[in-house]
N, C-alpha and C positions, 0 to 999 in steps of 0.2 A: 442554585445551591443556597441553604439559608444560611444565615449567619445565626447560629446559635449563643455565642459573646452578648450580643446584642439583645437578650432576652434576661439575662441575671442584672435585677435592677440592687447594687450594689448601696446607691445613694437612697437617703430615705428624704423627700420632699417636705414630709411636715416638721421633722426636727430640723432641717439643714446640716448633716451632719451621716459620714456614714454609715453605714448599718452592719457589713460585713457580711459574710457568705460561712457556711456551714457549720461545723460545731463551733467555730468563732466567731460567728455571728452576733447580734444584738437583738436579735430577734424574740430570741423567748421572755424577752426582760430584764435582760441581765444591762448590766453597765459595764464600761468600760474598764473596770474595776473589776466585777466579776467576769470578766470574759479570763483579763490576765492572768489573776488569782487561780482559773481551770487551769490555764496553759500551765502556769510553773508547777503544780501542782501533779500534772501529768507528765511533765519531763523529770520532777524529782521522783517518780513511783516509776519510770520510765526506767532509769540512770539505775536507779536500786535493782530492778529484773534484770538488767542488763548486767549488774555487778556479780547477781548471784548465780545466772547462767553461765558467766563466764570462768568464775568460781566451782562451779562444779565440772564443766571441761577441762580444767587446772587438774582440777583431781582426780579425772579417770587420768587423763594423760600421764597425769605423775603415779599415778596407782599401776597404771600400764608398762611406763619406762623400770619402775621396781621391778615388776614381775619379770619383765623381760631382759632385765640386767645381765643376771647368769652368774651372777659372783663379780662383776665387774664395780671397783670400786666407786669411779669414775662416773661411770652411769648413775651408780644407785646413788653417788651426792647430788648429780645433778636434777634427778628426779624429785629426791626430798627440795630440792631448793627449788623446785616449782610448784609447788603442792607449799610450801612454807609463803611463798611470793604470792601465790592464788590466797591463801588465809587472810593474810596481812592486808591487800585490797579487799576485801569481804571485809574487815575488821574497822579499815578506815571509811571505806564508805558507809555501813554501818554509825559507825560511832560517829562521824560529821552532823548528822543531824541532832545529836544528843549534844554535841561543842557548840551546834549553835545556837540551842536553847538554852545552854550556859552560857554563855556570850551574852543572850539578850536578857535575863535573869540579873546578870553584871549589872548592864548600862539600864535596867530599870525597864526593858524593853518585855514583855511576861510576852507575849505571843509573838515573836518575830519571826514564826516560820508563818504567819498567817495573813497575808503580802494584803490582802482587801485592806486590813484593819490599819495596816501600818502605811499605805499608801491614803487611806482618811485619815490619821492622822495629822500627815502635811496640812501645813495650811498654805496652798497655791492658790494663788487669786487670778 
């Protein structure tokens, strides 16, 4: 039986230092910097489909529990209060990326959703 583990050389010997495996890698030239900068960059585009798929299963549901009310009052507020509850997340997660470029706008910060530039910034020795 082979040992497959044993074949993905994760270490890279001329930098000292390691290289990582798949689309995390270091491999196409990216630095450690741009490796990160992908990741957050994919989990905030990630979080956002996430918000909007969720956001429209709110709204059939609630377009559903309306329809299927029947004159019941009871039903049909709580339908609207989930279609009102689905918006308002679609609304905040939305708008948070627009507060944090105000935010960084504030503190003098112009690009702070742009994690490469602001982690060069540091100056870490």
């Amino acid at each position: 039986m082979k040992n497959y583990l044993a074949q993905i050389d994760l270490y890279d010997t001329s930098q000292g230092n390691l290289k990582g495996f798949g689309i995390l890698g270091l491999e196409g030239g990216q630095n450690a910097t741009g490796v990160f900068t992908t990741f957050l960059s994919s989990a905030i585009g990630l979080i956002t489909v996430i918000a909007i798929i969720w956001f429209i299963f709110t709204l059939i549901t609630g377009a559903i529990g309306i329809i299927s009310s029947g004159g019941d009052k009871n039903a049909n507020e709580s339908a609207k209060k989930k279609i009102t509850s689905g918006l308002i997340g679609l609304v905040v997660t939305i708008s948070a990326l627009f507060i944090l470029n105000l935010v960084g706008t504030i503190f003098g910060i112009p690009n702070i959703l742009e994690i490469g530039g602001l982690i060069n910034l540091l100056n870490i020795k």
